[in-house]
C-alpha positions as a Markdown table, in Angstrom:
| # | Residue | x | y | z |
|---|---|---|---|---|
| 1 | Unk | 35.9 | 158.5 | 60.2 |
| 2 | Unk | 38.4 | 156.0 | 60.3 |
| 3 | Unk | 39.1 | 152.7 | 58.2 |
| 4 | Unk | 40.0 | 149.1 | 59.7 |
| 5 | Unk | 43.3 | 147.4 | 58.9 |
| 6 | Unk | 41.1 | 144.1 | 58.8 |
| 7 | Unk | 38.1 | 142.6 | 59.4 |
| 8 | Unk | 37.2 | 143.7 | 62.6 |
| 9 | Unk | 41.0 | 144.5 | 63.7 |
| 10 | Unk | 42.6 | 147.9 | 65.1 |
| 11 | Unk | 41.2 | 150.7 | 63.5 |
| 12 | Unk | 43.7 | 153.2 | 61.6 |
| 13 | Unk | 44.4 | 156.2 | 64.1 |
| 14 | Unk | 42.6 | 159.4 | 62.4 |
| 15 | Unk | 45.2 | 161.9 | 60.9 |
| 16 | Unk | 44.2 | 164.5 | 63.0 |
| 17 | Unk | 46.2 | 163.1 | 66.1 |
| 18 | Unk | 49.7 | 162.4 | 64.4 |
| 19 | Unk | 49.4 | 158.2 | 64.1 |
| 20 | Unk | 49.4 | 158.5 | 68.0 |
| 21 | Unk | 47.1 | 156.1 | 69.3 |
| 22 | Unk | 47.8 | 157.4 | 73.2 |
| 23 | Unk | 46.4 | 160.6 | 72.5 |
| 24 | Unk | 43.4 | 159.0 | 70.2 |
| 25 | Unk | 42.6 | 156.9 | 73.2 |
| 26 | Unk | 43.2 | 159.7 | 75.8 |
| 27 | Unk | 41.3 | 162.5 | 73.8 |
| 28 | Unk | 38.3 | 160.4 | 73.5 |
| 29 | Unk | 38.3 | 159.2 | 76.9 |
| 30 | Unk | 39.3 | 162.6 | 79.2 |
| 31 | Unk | 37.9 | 165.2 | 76.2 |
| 32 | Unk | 34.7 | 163.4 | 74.5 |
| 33 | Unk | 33.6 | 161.6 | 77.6 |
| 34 | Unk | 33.3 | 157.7 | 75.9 |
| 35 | Unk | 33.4 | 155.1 | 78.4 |
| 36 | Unk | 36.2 | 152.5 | 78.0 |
| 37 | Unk | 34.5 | 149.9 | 76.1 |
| 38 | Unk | 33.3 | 152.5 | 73.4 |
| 39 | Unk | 37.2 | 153.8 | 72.9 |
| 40 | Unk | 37.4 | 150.0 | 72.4 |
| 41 | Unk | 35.3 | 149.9 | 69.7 |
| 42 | Unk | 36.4 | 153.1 | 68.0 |
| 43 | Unk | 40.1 | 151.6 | 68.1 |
| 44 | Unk | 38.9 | 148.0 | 67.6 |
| 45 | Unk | 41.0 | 146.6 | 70.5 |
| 46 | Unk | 39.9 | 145.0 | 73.7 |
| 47 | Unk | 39.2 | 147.1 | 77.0 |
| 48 | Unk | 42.3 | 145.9 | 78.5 |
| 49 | Unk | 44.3 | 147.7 | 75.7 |
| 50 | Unk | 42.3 | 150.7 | 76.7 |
| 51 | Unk | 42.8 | 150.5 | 80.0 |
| 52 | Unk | 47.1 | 150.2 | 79.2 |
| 53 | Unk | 47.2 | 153.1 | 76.4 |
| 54 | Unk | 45.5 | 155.2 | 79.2 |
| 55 | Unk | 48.0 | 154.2 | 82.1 |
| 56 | Unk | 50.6 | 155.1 | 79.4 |
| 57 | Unk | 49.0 | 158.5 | 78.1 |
| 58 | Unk | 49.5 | 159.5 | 82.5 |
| 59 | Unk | 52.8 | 157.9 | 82.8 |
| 60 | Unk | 54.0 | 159.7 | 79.6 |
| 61 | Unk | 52.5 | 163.4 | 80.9 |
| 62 | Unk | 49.6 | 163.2 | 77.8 |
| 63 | Unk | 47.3 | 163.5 | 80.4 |
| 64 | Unk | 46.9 | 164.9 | 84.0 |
| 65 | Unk | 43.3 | 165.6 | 84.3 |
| 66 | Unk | 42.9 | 166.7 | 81.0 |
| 67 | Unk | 45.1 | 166.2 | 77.6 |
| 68 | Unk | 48.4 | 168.0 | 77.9 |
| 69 | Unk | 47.7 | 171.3 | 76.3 |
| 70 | Unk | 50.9 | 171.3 | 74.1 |
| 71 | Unk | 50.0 | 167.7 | 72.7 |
| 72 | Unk | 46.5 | 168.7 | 72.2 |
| 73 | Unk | 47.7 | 171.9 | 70.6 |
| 74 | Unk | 48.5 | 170.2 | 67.5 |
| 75 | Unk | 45.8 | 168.6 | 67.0 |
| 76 | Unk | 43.5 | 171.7 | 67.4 |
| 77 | Unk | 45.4 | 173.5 | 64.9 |
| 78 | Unk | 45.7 | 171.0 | 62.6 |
| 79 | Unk | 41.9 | 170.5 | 62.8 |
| 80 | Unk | 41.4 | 174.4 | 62.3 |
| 81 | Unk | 44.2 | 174.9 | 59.3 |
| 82 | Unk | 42.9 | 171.8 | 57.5 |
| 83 | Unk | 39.0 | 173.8 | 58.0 |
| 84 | Unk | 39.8 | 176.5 | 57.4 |
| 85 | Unk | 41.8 | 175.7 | 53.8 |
| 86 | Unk | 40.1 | 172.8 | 52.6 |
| 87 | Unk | 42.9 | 170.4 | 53.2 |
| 88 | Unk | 42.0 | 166.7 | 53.6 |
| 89 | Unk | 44.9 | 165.9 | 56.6 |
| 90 | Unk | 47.4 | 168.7 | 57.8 |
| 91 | Unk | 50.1 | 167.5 | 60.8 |
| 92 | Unk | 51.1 | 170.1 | 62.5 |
| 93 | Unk | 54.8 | 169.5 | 64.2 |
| 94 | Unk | 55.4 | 171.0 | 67.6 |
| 95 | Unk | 57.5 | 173.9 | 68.0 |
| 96 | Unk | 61.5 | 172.7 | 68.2 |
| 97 | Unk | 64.9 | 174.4 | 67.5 |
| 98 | Unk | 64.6 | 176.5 | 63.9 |
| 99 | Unk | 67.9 | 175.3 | 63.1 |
| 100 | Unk | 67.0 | 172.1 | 62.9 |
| 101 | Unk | 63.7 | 172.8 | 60.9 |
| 102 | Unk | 63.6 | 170.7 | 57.7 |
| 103 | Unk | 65.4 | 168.1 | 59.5 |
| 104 | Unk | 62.6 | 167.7 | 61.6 |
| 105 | Unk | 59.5 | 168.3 | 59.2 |
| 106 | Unk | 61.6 | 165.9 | 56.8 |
| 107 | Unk | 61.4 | 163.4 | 59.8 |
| 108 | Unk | 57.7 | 163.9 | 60.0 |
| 109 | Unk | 56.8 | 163.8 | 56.6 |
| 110 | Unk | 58.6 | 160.4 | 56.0 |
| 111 | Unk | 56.3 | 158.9 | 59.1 |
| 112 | Unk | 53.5 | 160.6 | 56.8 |
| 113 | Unk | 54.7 | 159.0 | 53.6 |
| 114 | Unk | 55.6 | 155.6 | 54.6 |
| 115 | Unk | 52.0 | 155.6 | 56.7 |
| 116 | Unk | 50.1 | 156.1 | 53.4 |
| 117 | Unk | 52.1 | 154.0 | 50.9 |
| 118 | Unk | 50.1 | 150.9 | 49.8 |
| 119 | Unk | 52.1 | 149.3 | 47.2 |
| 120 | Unk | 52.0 | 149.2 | 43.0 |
| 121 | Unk | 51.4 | 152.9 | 42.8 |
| 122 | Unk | 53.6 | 155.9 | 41.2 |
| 123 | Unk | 54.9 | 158.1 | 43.7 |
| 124 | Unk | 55.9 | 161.7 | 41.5 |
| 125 | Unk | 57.9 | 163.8 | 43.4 |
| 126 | Unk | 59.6 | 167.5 | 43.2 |
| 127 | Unk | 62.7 | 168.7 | 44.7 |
| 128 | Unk | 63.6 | 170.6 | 47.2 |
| 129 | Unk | 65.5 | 170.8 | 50.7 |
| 130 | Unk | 62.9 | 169.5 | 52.8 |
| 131 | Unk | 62.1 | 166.9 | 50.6 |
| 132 | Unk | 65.6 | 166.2 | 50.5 |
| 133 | Unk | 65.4 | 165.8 | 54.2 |
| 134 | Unk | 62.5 | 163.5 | 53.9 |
| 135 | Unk | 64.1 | 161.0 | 51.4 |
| 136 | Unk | 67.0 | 160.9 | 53.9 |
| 137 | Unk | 64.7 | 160.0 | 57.2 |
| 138 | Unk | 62.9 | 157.5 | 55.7 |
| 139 | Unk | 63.0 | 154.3 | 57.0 |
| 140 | Unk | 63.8 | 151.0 | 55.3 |
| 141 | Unk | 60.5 | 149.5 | 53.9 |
| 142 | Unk | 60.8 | 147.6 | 51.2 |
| 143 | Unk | 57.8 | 148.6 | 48.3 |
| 144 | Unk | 59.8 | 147.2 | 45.4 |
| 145 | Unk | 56.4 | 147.6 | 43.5 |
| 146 | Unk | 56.7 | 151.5 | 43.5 |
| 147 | Unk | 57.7 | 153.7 | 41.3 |
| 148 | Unk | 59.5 | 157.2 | 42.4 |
| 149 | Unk | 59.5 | 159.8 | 39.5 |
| 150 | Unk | 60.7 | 162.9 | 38.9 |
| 151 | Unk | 58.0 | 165.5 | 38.5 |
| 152 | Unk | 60.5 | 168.1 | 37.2 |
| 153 | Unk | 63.8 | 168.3 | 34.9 |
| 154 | Unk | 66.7 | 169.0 | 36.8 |
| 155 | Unk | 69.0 | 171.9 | 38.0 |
| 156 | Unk | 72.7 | 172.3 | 38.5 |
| 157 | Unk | 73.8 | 170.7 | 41.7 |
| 158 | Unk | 75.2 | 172.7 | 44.8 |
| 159 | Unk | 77.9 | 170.7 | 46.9 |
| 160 | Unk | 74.9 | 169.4 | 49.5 |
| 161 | Unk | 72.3 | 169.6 | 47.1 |
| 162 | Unk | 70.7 | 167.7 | 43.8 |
| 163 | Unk | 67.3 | 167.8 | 42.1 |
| 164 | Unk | 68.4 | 163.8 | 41.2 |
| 165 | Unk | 68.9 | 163.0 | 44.9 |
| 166 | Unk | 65.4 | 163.5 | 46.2 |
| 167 | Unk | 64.2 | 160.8 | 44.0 |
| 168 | Unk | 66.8 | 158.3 | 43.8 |
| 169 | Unk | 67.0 | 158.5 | 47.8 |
| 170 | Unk | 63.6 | 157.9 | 48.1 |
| 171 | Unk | 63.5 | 155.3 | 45.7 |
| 172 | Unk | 66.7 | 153.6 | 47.3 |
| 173 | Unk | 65.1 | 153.8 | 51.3 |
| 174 | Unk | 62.2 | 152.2 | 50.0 |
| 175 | Unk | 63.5 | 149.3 | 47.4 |
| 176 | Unk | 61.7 | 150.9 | 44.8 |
| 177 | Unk | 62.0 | 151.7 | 41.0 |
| 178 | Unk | 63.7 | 155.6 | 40.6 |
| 179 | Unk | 62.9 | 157.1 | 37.5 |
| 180 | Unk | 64.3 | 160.3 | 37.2 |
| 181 | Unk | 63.7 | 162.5 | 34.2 |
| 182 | Unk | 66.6 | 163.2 | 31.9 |
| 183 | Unk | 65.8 | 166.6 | 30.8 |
| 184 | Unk | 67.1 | 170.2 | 31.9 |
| 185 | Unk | 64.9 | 172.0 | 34.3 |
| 186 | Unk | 64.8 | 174.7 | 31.6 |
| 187 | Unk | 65.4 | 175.2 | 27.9 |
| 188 | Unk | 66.6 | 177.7 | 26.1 |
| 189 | Unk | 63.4 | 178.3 | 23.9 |
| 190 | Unk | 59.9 | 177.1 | 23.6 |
| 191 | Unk | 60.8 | 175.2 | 20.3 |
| 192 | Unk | 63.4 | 173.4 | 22.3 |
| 193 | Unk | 60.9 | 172.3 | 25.1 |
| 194 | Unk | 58.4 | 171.0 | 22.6 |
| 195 | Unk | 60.9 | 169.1 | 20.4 |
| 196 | Unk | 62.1 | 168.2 | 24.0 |
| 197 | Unk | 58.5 | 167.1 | 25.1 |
| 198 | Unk | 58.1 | 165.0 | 22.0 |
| 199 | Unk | 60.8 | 162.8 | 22.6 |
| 200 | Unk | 59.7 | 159.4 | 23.5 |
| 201 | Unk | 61.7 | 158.7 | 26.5 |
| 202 | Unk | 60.8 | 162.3 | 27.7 |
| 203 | Unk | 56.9 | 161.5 | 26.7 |
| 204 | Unk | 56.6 | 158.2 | 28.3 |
| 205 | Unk | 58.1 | 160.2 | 31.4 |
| 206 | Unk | 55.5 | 162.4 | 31.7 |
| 207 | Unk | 52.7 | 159.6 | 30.4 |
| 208 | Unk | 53.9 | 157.5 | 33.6 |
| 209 | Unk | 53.5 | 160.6 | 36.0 |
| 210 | Unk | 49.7 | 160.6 | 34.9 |
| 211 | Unk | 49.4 | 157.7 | 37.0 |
| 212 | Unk | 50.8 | 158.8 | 40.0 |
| 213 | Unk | 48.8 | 158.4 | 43.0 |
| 214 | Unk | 51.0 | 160.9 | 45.2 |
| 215 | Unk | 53.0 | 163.7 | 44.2 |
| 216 | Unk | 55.3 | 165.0 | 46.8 |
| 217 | Unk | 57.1 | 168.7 | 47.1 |
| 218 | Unk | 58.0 | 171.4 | 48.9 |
| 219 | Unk | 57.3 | 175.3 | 49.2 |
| 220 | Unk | 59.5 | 177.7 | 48.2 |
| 221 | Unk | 59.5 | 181.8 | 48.9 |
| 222 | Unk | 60.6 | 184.4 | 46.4 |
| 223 | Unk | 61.7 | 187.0 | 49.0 |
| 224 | Unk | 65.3 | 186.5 | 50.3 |
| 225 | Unk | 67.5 | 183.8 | 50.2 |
| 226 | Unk | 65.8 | 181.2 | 47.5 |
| 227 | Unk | 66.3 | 177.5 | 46.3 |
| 228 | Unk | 65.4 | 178.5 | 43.1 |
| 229 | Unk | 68.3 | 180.9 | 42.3 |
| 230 | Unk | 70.7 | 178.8 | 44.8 |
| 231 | Unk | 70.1 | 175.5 | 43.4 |
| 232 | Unk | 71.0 | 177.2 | 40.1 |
| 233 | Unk | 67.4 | 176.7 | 38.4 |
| 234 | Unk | 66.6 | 180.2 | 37.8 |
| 235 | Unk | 68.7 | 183.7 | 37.5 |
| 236 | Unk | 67.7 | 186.5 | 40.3 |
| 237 | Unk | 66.3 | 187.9 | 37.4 |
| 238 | Unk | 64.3 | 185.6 | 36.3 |
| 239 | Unk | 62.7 | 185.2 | 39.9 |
| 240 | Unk | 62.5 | 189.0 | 40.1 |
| 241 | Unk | 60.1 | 189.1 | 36.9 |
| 242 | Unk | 57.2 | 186.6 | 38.7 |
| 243 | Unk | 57.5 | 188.7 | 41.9 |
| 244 | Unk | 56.5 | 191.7 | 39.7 |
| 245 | Unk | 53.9 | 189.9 | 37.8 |
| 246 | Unk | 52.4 | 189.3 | 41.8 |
| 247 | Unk | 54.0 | 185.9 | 42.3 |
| 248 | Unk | 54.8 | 184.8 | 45.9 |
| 249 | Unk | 55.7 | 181.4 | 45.8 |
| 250 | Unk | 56.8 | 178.3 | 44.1 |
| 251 | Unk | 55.9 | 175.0 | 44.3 |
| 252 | Unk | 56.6 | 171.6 | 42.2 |
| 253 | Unk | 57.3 | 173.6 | 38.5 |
| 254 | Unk | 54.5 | 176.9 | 39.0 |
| 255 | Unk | 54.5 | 180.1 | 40.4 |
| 256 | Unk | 51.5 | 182.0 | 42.6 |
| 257 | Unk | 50.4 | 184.7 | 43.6 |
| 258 | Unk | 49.1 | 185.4 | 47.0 |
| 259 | Unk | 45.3 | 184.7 | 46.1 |
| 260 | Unk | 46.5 | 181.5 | 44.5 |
| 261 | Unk | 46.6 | 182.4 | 41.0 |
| 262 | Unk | 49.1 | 180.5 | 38.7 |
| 263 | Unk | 51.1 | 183.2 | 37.0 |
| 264 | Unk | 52.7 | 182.3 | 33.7 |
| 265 | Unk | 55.3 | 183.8 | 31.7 |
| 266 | Unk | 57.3 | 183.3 | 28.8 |
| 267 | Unk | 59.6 | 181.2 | 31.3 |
| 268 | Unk | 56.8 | 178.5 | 31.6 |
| 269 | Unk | 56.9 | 177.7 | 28.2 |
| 270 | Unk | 60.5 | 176.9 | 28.4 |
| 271 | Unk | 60.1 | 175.2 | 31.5 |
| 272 | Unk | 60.1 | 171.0 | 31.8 |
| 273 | Unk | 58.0 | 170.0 | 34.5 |
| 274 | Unk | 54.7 | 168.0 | 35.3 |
| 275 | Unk | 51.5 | 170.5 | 33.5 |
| 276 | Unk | 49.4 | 171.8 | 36.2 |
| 277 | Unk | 46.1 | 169.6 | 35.1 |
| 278 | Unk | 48.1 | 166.6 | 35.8 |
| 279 | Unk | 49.2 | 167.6 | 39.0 |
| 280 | Unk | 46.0 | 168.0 | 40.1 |
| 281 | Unk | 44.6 | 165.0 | 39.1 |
| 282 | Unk | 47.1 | 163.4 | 41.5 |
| 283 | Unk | 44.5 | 162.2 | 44.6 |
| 284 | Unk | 47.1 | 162.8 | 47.1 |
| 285 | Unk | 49.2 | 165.9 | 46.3 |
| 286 | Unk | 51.4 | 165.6 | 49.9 |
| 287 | Unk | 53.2 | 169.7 | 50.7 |
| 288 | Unk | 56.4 | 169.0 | 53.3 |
| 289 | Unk | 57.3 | 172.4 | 54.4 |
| 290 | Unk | 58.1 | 175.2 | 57.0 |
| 291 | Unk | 59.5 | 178.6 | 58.4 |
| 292 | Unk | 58.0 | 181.5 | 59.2 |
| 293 | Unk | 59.8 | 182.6 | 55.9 |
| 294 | Unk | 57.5 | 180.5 | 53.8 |
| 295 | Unk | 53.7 | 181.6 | 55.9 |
| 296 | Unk | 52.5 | 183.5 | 52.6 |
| 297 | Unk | 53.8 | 181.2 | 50.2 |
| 298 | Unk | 52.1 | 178.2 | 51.8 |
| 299 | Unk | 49.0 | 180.3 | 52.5 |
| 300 | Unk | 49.2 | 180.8 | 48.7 |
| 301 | Unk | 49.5 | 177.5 | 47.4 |
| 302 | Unk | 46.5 | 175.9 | 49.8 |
| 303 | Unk | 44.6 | 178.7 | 47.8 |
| 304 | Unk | 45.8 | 177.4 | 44.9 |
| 305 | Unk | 44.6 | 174.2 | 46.1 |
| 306 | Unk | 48.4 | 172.6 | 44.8 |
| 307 | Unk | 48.6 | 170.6 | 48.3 |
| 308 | Unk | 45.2 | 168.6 | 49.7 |
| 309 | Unk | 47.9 | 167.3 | 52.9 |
| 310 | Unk | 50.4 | 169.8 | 54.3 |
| 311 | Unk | 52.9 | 168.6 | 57.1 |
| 312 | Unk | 54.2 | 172.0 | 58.7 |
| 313 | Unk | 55.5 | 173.6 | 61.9 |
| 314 | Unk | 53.3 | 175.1 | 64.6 |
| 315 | Unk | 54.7 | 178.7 | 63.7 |
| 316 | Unk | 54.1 | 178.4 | 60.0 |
| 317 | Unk | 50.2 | 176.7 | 60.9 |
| 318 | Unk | 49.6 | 179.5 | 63.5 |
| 319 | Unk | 50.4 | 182.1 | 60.4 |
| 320 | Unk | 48.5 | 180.4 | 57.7 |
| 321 | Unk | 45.4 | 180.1 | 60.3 |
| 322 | Unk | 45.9 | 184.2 | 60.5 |
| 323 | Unk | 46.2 | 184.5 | 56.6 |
| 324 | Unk | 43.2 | 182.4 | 56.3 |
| 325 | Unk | 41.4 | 184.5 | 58.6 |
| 326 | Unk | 41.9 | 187.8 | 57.7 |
């Protein structure tokens, strides 16, 4: 289904093909069989417009006869992942180099972002690499009327690396108001986190992340190397006693285990971070993240239902579409 920009004007190209019009136009042309003045009315431009995104879908390879089978690939996954988990828009990017992974799925994600942004909202977002690569590929559109807030308190920094940075960049790209949260990522006792939580800059913090219309994070595995021991926010320990309790992964302040149950210890009540009803009263709670590494902690959180948009690799989809299946 797809929403107008305007009053009769070009429509807003379905999720589902990756804000590429060509391969809107193409797919229902070559693969749904509309004739040329119904894609015009499905993309609300004129039938010469059709007739040039289609010359350009063949000079560009989309098409031959039919849609390029690695193009269309994304889309058929992305359909099938978001089906098959319940998610309301998954963007699937194409296979590329794996050294360059959450360069490229930051890249994609900030297209995401910046697409969905509408102005005088509350944007809450988590850290993490990949959103660190996001706040750094985001173009320069000004939304002065946002807010970014930190959804979580913060970590020790590493030399390429700061819980801070993922907000303030985002907020800086976009000419918004940063509001990070002043307040350890953990405590060294409940009765510190409560006397913590009761502070009024800390509780108008987490009063203004209520409003959020967005939260944004990341995924993060327990197995091997981890952010969360890395970036200094937890002991190996620490991370050692979830993975015995079942955990699998983490993602923007809670733990899970493979059938997406939250698992709580005695750690989450030292922990600062955004409570899990709030999060999910977020409408559009946005997942940016990838590797084979992370298949069973993504799997996990979609059954969690943390995420309702994931942007991921092709590998990582193809393994959550098997996890999903069985």
């Amino acid at each position: 289904m797809t929403t107008s920009r305007g009053s009769g004007g070009r429509k807003e190209v379905p999720s589902q093909f990756g804000m590429d019009e060509v391969l809107w136009a193409a797919w229902l042309y070559y693969e749904q069989g509309l004739k040329q003045d119904e894609v015009a009315d499905r993309l609300g431009v004129s039938r010469a417009s059709v007739f040039n995104l289609l010359q350009k879908a063949r000079e560009d390879g989309v098409v031959r006869i039919a849609l390029d089978p690695t193009r269309m690939s994304r889309i058929d996954l992305a359909l099938e992942v978001s089906e098959l988990t319940g998610l309301a828009e998954c963007y699937v990017l194409r296979a590329g180099p794996e050294s360059s992974l959450f360069e490229q799925l930051g890249t994609l994600g900030a297209r995401v972002l910046e697409r969905k942004l509408v102005g005088h909202e509350t944007v809450g977002v988590a850290w993490g690499r990949t959103v660190l690569a996001l706040s750094k590929a985001l173009s320069r559109i000004p939304f002065p009327d946002v807010t970014v807030a930190q959804t979580t308190g913060s970590s020790a920094a590493t030399f390429d690396f700061s819980p801070v940075f993922c907000t303030s960049n985002i907020a800086e790209r976009l000419s918004a108001r940063a509001v990070n949260l002043h307040a350890p990522g953990i405590v060294s006792s409940p009765a510190v986190k409560e006397i913590l939580m009761n502070e009024p800059a800390v509780r108008d913090h987490f009063a203004l992340l209520r409003q959020s219309s967005k939260s944004l994070f990341g995924a993060t595995q327990l197995n091997g190397e981890t952010l969360l021991v890395q970036g200094g926010f937890m002991s190996r320990d620490e991370v050692r006693m979830y993975e015995d309790a079942g955990a699998v992964g983490f993602a923007s302040g809670f733990f899970f285990d493979v059938d997406g149950k939250i698992i709580i210890s005695e750690f989450d009540a030292r922990h600062i971070t955004m409570p899990l009803e709030d999060l999910m009263n977020v409408p559009e709670r946005i997942c940016v993240g990838g590797g084979t590494d992370k298949v069973d902690a993504i799997s996990a959180l979609l059954r969690a239902r943390l995420a309702n948009i994931l942007v991921t690799d092709e590998a990582t989809a193809m393994g959550i579409r098997k996890s999903f299946k069985g």
